[in-house]
C-alpha positions in Angstrom: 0.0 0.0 0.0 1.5 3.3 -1.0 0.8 6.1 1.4 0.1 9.6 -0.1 -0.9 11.6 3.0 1.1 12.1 6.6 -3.0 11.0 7.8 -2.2 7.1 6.4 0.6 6.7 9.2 -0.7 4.7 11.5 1.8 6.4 13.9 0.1 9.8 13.2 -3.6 8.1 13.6 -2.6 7.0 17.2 -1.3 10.3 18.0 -4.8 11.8 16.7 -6.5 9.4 19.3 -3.7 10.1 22.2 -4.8 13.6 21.6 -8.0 13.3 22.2 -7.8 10.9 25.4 -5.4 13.5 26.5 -7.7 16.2 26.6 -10.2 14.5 28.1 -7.9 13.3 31.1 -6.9 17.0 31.8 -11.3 17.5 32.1 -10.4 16.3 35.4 -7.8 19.1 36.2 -8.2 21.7 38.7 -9.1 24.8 37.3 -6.4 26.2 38.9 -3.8 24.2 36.7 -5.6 25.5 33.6 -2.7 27.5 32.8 0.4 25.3 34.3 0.2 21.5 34.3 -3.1 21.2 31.7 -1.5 23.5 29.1 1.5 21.7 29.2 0.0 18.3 28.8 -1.9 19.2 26.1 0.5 21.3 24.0 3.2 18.7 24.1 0.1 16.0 23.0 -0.9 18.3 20.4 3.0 18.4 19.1 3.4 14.9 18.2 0.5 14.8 15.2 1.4 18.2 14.6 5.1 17.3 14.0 4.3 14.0 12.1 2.2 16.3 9.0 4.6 18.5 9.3 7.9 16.9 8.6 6.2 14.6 6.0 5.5 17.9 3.7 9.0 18.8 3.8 11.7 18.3 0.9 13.6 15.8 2.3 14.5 12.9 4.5 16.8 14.7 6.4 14.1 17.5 7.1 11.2 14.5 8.0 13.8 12.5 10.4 14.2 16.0 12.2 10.4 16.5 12.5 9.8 13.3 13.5 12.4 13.9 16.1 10.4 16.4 17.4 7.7 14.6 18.1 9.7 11.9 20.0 10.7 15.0 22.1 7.6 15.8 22.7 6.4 12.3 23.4 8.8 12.0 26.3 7.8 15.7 27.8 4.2 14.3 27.7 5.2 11.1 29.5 7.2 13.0 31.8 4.4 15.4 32.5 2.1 12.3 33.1 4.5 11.2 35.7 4.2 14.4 37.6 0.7 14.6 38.0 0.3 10.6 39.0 2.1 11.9 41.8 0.0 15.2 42.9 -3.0 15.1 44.8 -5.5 15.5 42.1 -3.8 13.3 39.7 -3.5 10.0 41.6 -7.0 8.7 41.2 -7.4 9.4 37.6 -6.8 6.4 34.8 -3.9 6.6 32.8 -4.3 3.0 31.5 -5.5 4.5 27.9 -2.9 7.1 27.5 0.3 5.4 28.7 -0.8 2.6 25.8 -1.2 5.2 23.2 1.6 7.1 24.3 3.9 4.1 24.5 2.7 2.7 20.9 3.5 6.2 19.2 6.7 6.2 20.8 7.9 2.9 19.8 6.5 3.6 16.1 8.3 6.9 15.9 11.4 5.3 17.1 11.1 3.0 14.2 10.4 5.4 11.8 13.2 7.7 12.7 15.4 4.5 12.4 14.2 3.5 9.1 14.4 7.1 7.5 18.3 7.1 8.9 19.2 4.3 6.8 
């Protein structure tokens, strides 16, 4: 199957769903981390798709492995932001089950990608 859009990645289509899970988890935020910890959360979540489409419409390998870089980066400031709240007050009742998965699947399958595009 040939692709011919950044939206047939299967790596991008998880990262659409991690999004979305993602913003529904930080419903559950205090209002008062609207601006600190939710932000955060969602910006890096929002990166990794966002980084995906983006390095895919650029000229060259080079330029993709970079953007796809990215959104390993921003992966791991997502997972790290995750770990943080488990361990506040208002995050240690809420399930990360869903978003760990999705965020661990996208991970591995960027790694791979990144790997196969520096060969």
């Amino acid at each position: 199957m040939e692709l011919k859009s950044y939206k047939d990645l299967i790596v991008w289509q998880k990262s659409i769903v991690l999004v979305l899970k993602i913003y529904k988890l930080t419903e559950n935020f205090p209002r008062e981390e609207v601006y600190g910890l939710t932000s955060q959360i969602r910006r890096s979540a929002v990166s990794i798709p966002a980084n995906i489409a983006e390095g895919s419409r650029r000229g060259t390998r080079k330029d993709y492995r970079s953007f796809l870089i990215n959104a390993f980066g921003s992966g791991a400031e997502l997972e790290t932001h995750l770990l943080i709240v488990k361990q506040l007050p208002f995050g240690e009742n809420l399930d990360y089950r869903e978003v760990e998965t999705l965020l661990e699947e996208t991970m591995k399958m960027l790694n791979k990608l990144i790997t196969q595009l520096s060969e």
